[in-house]
N, C-alpha and C positions, 0 to 999 in steps of 0.2 A: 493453572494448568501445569501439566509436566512436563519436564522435557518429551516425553514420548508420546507423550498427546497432545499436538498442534492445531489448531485450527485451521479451517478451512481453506485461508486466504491463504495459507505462509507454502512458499512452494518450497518444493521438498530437496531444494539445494542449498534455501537459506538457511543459517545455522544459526541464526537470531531465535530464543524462545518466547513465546506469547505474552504481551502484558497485562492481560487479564481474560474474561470469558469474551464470547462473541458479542461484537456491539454493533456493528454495522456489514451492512451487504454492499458487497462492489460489483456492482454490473458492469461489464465490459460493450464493447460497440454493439453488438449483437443482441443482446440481454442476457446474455448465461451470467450466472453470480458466485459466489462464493461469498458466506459468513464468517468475518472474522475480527478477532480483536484490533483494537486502533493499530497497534505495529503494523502489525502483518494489513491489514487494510489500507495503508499508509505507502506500505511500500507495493502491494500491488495497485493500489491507483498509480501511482507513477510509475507502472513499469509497461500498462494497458492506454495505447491511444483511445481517446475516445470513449474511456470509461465515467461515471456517475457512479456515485455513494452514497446511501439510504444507512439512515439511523435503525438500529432494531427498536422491534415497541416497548422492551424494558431496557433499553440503553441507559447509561449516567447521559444528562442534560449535555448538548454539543458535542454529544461523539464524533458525530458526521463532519462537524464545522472545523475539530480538531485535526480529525484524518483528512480531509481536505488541506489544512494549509500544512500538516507537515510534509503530504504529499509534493506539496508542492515545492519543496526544496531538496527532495529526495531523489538521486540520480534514479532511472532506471533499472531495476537489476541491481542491487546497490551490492548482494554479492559478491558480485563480481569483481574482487579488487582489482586483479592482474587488465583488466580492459581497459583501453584507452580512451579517454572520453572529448574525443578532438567534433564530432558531430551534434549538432545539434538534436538529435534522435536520442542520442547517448546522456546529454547532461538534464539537470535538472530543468522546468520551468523556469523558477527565481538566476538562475545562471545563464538562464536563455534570453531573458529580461537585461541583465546586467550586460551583455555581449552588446 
């Protein structure tokens, strides 16, 4: 993908570019989704309480399993450099674990 053409998932403050096409769908609490490559999929499961992530049907083997555990070390919002991440909402899983 290009810089200019992001997918789905990558929201439009992160300046991170796509790591490949769309592999997986992140459903959030609700069920609304968004299609996108492992990155950007990656960092919106960890930025969504209560989201679930679906392989797409031509995904590479363990899309879903990958986006899940890097999510899971991934602060929320991970843009967000200047944010202080003193709460437990704010940090990662794996950080929340280690606390």
């Amino acid at each position: 993908m290009t810089n200019t053409a992001r997918c789905a998932a990558a929201h439009p403050e992160d300046p991170t570019p796509c790591d490949g096409p769309p592999a997986v769908t992140v459903l959030d609490a609700r069920g609304g989704g968004a299609d996108g490559c492992e990155h950007h999929g990656a960092r919106l499961l960890a930025s969504l309480d209560g989201a679930q992530v679906y392989a797409l049907p031509d995904a590479p083997a363990g899309a879903a399993t990958r986006v899940h555990k890097a999510a899971d070390t991934t602060r929320p919002f991970p843009w967000l450099t200047n944010a202080p991440r003193t709460e437990p909402s704010q940090r990662s899983h794996a950080e929340n674990r280690r606390a």
